[in-house]
N, C-alpha and C positions, 0 to 999 in steps of 0.2 A: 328547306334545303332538299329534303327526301322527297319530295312533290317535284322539284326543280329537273332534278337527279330522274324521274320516272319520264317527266315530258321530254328530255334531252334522248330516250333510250325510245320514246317511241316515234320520236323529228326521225333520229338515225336509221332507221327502219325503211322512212321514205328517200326513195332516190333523186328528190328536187331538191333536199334540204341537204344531202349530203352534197351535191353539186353544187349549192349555194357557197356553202361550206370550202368548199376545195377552190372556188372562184376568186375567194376572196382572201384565201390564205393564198394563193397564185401572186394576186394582185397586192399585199403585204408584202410578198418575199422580194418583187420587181421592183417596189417602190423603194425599197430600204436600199437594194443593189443600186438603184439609178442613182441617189442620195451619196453612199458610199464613193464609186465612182464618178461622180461629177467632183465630189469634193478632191481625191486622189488625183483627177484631170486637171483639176486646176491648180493645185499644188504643185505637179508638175511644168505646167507652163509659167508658171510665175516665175520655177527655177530657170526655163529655158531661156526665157526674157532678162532674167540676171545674169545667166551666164553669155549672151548673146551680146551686153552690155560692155562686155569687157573684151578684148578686142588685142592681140599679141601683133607686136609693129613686126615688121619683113625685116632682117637680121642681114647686118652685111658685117664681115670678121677680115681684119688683115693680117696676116703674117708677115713680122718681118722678118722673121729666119735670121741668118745673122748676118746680114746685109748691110747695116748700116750702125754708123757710130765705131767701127774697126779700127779705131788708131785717135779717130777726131770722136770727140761728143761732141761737137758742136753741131754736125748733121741731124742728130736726134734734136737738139732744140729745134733747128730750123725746120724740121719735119714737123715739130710740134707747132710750131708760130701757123705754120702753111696750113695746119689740119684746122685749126684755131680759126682763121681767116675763110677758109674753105664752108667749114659748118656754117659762119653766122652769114656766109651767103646762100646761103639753101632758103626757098620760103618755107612759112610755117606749116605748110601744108606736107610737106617734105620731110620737113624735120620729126614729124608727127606719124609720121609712117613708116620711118627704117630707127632702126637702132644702128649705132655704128658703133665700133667694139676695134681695137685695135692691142693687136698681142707686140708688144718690144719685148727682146729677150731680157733674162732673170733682173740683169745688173742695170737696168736701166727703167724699171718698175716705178718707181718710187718716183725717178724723173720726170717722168712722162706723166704717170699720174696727177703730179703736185704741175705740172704747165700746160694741162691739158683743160676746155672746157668740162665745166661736171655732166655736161649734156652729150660728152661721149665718153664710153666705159672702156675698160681697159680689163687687160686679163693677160695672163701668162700662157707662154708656149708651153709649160710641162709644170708639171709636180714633182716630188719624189720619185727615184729612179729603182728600188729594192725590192722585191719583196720582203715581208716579215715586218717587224718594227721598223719603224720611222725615224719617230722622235728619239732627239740624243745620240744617233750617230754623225760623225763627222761628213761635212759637204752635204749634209741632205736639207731640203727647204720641202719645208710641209706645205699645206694648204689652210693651214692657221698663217703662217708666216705670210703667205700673198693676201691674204686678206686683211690682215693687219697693216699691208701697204695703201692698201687702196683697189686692190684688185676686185676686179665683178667676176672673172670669170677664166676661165683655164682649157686652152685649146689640149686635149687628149686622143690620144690613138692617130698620129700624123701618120703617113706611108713611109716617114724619115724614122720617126722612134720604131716602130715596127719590123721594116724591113733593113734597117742601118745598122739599127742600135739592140736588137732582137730582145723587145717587150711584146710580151707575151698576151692573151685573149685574157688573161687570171689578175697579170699585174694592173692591164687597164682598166678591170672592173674593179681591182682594188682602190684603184687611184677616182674613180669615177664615186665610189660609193663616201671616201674619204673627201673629196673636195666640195659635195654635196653638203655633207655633215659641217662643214668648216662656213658655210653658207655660202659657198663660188656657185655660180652655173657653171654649164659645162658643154663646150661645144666639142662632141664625141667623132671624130675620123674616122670612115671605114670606107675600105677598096679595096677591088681585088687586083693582083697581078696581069701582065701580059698573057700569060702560062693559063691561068685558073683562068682567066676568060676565053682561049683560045680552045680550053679544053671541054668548057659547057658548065664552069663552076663558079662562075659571076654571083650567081643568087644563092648558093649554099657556103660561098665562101660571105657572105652580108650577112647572110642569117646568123651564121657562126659568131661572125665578131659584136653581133649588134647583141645578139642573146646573151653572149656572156657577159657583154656591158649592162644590161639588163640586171643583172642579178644585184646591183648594189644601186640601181635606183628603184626606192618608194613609191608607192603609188599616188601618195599629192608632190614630189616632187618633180615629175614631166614636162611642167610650163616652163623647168630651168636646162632641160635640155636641149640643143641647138645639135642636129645629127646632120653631120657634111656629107655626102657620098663625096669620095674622089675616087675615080680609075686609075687606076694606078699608072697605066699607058697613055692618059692625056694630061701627063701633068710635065713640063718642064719645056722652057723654049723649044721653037720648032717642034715641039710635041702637038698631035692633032688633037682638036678635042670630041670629048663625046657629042655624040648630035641629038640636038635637043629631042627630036624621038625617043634615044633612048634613057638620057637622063631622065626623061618623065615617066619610063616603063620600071627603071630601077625604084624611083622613089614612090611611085606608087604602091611596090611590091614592099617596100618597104613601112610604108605607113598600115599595108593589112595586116604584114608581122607583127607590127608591134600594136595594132588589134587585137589578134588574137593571143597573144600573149599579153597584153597590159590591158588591154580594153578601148574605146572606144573615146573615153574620155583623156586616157594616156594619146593615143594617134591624136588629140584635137590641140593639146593643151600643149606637144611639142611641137618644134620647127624643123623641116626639112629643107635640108640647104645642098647647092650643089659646088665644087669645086675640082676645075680642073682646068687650067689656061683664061679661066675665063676674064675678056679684058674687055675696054669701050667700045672695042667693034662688034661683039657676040653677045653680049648681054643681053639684050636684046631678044634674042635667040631664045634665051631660058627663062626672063623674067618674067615673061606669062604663062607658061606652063603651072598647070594645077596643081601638081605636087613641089614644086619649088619655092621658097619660102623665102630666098636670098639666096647671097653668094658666101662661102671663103675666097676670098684673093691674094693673091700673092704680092709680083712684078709691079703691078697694078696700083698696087697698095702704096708705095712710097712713091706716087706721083701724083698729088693733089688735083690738078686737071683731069687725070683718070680716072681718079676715086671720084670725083665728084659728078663727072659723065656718068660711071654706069649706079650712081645714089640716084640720079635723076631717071635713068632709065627703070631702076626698079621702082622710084617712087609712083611712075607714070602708068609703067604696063603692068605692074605687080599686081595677080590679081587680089580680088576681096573675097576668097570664099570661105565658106564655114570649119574649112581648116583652118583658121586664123582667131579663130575666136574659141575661149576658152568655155 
């Protein structure tokens, strides 16, 4: 060993052997990284390819506000038989690419549900009205209680609860973070005013509403989000609507908020959706745009012929990009 120990101390001495030496500890260190990293690269494409594999369908939502069934149920059936009929004429190809989701107010849940195909979802226009405790006060209907109907999912933050009925940035994220928990999706509303756009505050007034709705969704739960923009100024008969320019400038700005506050996998794994006037002759207009992921519709909504034109229009032009896949 002592002899071994003498000839290593007189190698080190010479400068070929030390270069030997440093060459091949070099070519060690490289070979182990390239090893390390190939193995790390591959792991992660195998992820990419499985999450590439799953694939979130284009969302289209009807409000019925409270429009129909007023005096007669009988409308709400026959709205149901027509949706019924309407679906199983869609091709499969169709079907397979929008979700259709249709919101009937509270007292009619259960109806619609129990006469509706199971191959379209159903969800409520609201939750709980309160802040504070929920459960156990009188008139209040939780988000256990809709889901216990049949419900998928819960239209929240409308420009009607908001600006009518003055729910607040705190109560919505309460009700967003609770209807989650209860297992609902939740297709979240946010718009600004005539005012707050006129004044240059379109995008701090989004950021605002979307951020605080933010605070009560989790980070694997984003694939259950469905975020509408409506302006608040293109919404209601004879109302004009935004132009698809800028809807696609809004929801863009949108999908990098919620980048850079949720991450990149939160932007991929939700939906952006637009809603303001939009009916069979404009769809068209927005269904290809990049950041649009679907519609909410209104008017539109309770007329089977309608709804089914612009299902076809986003099945057709909707595009397929990698915002769509989880």
């Amino acid at each position: 060993l002592k002899s071994n120990q003498s000839l290593v101390k007189v190698l080190w001495k010479r400068d070929e052997f030390r270069s030997v030496v440093f060459l091949a500890t070099g070519f060690l260190a490289a070979t182990l990284f390239t090893i390390i990293s190939g193995s790390k690269s591959s792991i992660e494409t195998a992820q990419i390819k499985e999450n590439e594999s799953v694939k979130q369908k284009l969302f289209i939502a009807t409000n019925w506000k409270c429009k129909i069934g007023d005096g007669d149920v009988k409308e709400v059936d026959d709205l149901c038989n027509d949706l019924n009929t309407m679906w199983s004429a869609l091709t499969q190809t169709e079907k397979e690419n929008i979700e259709l989701c249709v919101n009937p107010p509270y007292v009619f849940l259960d109806r619609v549900r129990s006469c509706l195909t199971k191959d379209i979802s159903v969800g409520s226009q609201n939750v709980f009205d309160a802040n504070g405790p929920n459960e156990g006060n009188t008139g209040t209907t939780t988000a256990k209680m809709l889901h216990a109907v049949g419900s998928e999912w819960v239209l929240l933050g409308h420009s009607d609860r908001r600006n009518n009925l003055g729910e607040t940035d705190k109560l919505i994220s309460e009700k967003v973070e609770e209807s989650l928990a209860a297992g609902l999706g939740v297709i979240l509303t946010i718009g600004e005013l005539p005012n707050q756009r006129k004044w240059g505050r379109a995008l701090s007034t989004l950021r605002k509403q979307l951020g605080a709705a933010m605070k009560g969704i989790k980070p694997d739960e984003w694939h259950k989000i469905v975020v509408a923009y409506e302006p608040v100024w293109a919404v209601g008969e004879g109302a004009t609507p935004c132009s698809p320019e800028e809807a696609q400038r809004i929801n863009e700005e949108l999908r990098k908020f919620i980048t850079e506050r949720a991450g990149p996998d939160a932007a991929a794994s939700c939906r952006l959706t637009y809603t303001g006037s939009v009916n069979e002759n404009n769809a068209a207009e927005y269904a290809s745009l990049v950041d649009v992921d679907g519609f909410v519709v209104g008017r539109a909504g309770l007329d089977t012929s309608k709804l089914r034109s612009i299902i076809e229009t986003l099945a057709r032009d909707g595009r397929s990009s990698e915002h769509n896949e989880l």
